[in-house]
C-alpha atoms as one frame of an Amber mdcrd trajectory, in Angstrom:
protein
  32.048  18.853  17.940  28.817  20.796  17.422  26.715  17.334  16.723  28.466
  16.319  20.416  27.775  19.153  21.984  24.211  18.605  20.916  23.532  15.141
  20.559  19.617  13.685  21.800  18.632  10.308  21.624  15.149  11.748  20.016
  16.073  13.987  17.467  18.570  11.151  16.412  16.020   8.669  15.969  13.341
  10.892  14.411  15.928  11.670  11.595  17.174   7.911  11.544  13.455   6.983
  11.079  12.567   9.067   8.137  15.845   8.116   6.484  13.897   4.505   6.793
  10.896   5.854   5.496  12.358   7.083   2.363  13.685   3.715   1.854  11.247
   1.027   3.335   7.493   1.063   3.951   6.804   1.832   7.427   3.039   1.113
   8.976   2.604   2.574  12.207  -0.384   1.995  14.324  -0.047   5.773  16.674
  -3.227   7.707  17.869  -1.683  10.452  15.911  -3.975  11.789  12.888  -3.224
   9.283   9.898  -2.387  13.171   7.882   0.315  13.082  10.107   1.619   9.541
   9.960   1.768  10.423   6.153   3.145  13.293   6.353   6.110  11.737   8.368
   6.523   9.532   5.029   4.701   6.487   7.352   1.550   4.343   6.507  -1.036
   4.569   8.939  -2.737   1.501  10.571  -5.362   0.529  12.616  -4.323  -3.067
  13.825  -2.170  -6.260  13.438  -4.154  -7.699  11.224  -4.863  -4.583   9.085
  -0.937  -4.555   9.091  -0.743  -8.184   8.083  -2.845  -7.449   4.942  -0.818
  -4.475   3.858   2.413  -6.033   4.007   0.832  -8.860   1.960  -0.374  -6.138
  -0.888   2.979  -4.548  -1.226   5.170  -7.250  -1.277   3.504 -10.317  -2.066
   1.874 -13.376  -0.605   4.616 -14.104   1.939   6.209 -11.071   2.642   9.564
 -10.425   4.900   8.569  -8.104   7.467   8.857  -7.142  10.885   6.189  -6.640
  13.328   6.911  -4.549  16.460   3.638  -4.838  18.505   5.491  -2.646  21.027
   7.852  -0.796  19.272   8.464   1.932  21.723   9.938  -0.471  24.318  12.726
  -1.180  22.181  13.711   2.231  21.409  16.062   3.855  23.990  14.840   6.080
  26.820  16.772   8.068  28.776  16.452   8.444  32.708  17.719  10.856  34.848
C-alpha cells in the first residue's frame, strides 16, 4: 500500500538503474561531473566512439552491447 501510495516513475527508475549498475557496466555520456557518474556506480564517457572502445576493452573484440544515443527518449515521462 505504502509503495502505491507513493509510487514515481523517477525514483523507480533511479533505483532500477543502479540495481543495473551493480550488475552490468553502464557508460553514460551526461554533462554531469564524471565523480558523479562514478559515484552512481556508472562509467563516464565522452562520445560514441569513446564508448565503442570501452565496450571493446571489457568484453572483448566483438562485444554484445547496447548503444542508446538518446537514451532519455525511451525512458517514460510523465505529462500533466
Amino acid at each position: 500500500m505504502a509503495l502505491r501510495a507513493h509510487y514515481i516513475i523517477g525514483v523507480y527508475m533511479a533505483f532500477h538503474d543502479s540495481l543495473m549498475a551493480e550488475k552490468f557496466y553502464i557508460f553514460v555520456m551526461l554533462s554531469l561531473p564524471d565523480k558523479q557518474v562514478k559515484e552512481a556506480g556508472m562509467v563516464p564517457i565522452k562520445s560514441v566512439e569513446e564508448i565503442i572502445n570501452k565496450a571493446k576493452e571489457f568484453l572483448g573484440a566483438h562485444p554484445f552491447t547496447y548503444i542508446m544515443p538518446h537514451g532519455n527518449e525511451a525512458l517514460p515521462e510523465l505529462k500533466e
